[in-house]
Backbone bond lengths (Angstrom), bond angles and torsions (degrees), N, CA, C in turn:
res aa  C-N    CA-C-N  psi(-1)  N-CA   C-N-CA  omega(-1)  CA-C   N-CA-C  phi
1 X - - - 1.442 - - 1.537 109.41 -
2 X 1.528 106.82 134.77 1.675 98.80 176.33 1.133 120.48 -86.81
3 X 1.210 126.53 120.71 1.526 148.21 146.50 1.924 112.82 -5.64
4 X 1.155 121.08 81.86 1.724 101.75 154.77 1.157 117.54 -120.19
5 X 1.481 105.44 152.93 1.477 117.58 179.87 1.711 135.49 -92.54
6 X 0.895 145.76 -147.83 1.054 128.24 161.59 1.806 123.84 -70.66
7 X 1.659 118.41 -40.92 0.995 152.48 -123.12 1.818 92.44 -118.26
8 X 1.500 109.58 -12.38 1.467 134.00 154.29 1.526 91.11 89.43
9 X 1.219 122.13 23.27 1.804 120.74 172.89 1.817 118.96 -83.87
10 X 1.140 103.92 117.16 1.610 106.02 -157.81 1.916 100.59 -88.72
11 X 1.213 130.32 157.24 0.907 131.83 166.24 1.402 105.59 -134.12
12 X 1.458 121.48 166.15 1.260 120.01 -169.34 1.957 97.48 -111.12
13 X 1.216 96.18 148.62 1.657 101.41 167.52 1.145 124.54 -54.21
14 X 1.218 110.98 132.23 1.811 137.00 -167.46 1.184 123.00 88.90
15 X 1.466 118.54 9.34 1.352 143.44 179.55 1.494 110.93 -77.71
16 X 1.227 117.33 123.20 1.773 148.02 -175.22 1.438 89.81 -76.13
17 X 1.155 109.98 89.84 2.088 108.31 163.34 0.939 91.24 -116.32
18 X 1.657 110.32 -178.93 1.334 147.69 -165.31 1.888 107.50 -147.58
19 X 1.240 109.58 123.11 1.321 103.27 -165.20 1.336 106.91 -115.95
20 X 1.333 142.35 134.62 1.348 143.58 -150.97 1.728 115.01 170.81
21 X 1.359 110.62 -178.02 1.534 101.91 176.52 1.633 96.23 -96.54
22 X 1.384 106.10 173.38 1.128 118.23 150.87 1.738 121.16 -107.92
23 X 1.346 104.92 -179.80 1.439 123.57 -179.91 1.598 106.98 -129.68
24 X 1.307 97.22 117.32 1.724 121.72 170.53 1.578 113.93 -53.27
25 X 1.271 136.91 125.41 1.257 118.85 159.49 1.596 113.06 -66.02
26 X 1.313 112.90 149.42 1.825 117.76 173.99 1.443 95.93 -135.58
27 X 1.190 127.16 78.64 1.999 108.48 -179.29 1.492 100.26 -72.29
28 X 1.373 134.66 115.96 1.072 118.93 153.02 1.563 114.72 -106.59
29 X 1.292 126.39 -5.92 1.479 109.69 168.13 1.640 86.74 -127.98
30 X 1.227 109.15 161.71 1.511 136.80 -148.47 1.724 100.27 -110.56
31 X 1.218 114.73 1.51 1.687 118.47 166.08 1.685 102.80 -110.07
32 X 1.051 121.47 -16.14 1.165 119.69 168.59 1.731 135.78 -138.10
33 X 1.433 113.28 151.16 1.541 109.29 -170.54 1.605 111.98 -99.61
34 X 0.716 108.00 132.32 1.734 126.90 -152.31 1.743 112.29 -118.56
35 X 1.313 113.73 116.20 1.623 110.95 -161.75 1.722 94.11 -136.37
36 X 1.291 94.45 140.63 1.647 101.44 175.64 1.587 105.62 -114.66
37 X 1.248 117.65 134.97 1.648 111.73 -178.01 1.452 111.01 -86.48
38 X 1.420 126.60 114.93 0.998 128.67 172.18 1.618 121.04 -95.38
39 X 1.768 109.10 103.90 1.418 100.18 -164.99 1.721 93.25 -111.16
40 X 1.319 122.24 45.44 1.490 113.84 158.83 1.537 104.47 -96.44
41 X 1.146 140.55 -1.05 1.422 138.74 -168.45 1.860 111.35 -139.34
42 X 1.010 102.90 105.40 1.804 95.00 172.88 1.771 109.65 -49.61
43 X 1.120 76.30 171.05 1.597 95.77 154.94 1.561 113.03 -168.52
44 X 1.384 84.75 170.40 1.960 94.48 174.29 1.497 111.77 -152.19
45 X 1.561 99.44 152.74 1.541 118.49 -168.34 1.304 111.57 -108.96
46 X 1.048 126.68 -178.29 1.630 130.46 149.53 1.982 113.19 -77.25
47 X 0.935 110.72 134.21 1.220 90.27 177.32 1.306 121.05 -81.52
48 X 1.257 142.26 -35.54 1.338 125.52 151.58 1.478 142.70 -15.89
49 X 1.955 105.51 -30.25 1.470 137.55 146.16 1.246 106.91 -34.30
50 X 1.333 126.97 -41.18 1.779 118.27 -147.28 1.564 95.91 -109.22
51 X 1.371 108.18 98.88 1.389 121.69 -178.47 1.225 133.44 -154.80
52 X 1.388 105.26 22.02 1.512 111.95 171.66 1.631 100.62 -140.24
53 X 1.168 98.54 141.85 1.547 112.04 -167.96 1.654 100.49 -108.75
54 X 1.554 124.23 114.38 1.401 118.04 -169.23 1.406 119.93 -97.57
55 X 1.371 115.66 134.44 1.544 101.92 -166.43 2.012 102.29 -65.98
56 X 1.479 99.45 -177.83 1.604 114.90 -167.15 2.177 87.35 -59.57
57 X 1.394 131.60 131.95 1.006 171.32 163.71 1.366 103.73 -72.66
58 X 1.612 104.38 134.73 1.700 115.27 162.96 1.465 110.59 -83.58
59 X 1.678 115.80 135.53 1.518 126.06 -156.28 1.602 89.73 -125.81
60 X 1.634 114.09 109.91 1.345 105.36 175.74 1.495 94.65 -118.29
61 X 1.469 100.91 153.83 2.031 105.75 169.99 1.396 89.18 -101.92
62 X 1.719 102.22 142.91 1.342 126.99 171.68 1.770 105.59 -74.65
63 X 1.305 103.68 144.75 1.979 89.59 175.24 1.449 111.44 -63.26
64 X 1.776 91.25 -52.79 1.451 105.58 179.68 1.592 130.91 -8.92
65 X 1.342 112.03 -92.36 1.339 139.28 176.71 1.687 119.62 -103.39
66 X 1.811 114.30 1.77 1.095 113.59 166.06 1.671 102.59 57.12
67 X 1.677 133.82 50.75 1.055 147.19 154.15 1.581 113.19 -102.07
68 X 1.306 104.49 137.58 1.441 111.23 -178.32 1.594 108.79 -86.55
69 X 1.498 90.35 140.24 1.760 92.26 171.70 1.014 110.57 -142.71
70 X 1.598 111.05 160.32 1.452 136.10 -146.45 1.645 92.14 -111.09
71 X 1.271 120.91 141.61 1.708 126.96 177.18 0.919 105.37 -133.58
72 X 1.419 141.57 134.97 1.133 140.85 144.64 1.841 110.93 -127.40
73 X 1.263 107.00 163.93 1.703 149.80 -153.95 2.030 88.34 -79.70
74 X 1.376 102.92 132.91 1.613 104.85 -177.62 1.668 75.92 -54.47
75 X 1.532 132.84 -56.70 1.315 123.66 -146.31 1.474 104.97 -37.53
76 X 1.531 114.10 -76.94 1.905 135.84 173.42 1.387 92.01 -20.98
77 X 1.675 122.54 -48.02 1.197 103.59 -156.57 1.591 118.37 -81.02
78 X 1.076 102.62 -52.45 1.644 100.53 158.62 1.226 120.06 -47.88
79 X 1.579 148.27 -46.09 0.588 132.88 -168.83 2.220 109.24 -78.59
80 X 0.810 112.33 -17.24 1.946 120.10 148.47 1.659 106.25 -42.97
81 X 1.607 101.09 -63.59 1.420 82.35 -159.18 1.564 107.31 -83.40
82 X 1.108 126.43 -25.37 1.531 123.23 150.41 1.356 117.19 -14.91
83 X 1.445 102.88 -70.32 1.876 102.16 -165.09 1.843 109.87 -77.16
84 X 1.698 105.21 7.41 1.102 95.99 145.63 1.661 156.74 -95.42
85 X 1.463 83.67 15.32 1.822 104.61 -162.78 1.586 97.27 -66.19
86 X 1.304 99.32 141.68 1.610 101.26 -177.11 1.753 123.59 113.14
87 X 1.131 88.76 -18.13 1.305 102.82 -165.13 1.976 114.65 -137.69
């Protein structure tokens, strides 16, 4: 049976996921990458995907809507998509 998630991403049976929320990108300043966790919707990965372990993250509340967000450094960020080469 195929696998879908909230986020409408199908996987096929016998497939190694990982089921969890994701995080939205929001860039609002341009030195840094800015993610809001959205835990009304699962999602799922491949697990082979899950391979970088991120150090502790800057957590700012928006005034707005009082949502927390996740920041990280272009550095962190490149270095994410780095440890995905290969895959």
């Amino acid at each position: 049976m195929v696998t879908r998630d909230d986020w409408s991403m199908c996987y096929p049976p016998g497939a190694e996921i990982v089921r969890g929320h994701f995080f939205v990108r929001e860039d609002t300043q341009p030195e840094l990458h800015q993610f809001t966790l959205t835990d009304d919707k699962e999602a799922c990965v491949y697990s082979t995907i899950v391979r970088y372990i991120c150090p502790p993250l800057t957590r700012l509340e928006t005034s707005s809507n009082h949502e927390q967000v996740y920041c990280l450094t272009d550095d962190v960020h490149l270095e994410i998509l780095n440890s995905l080469d290969g895959f």
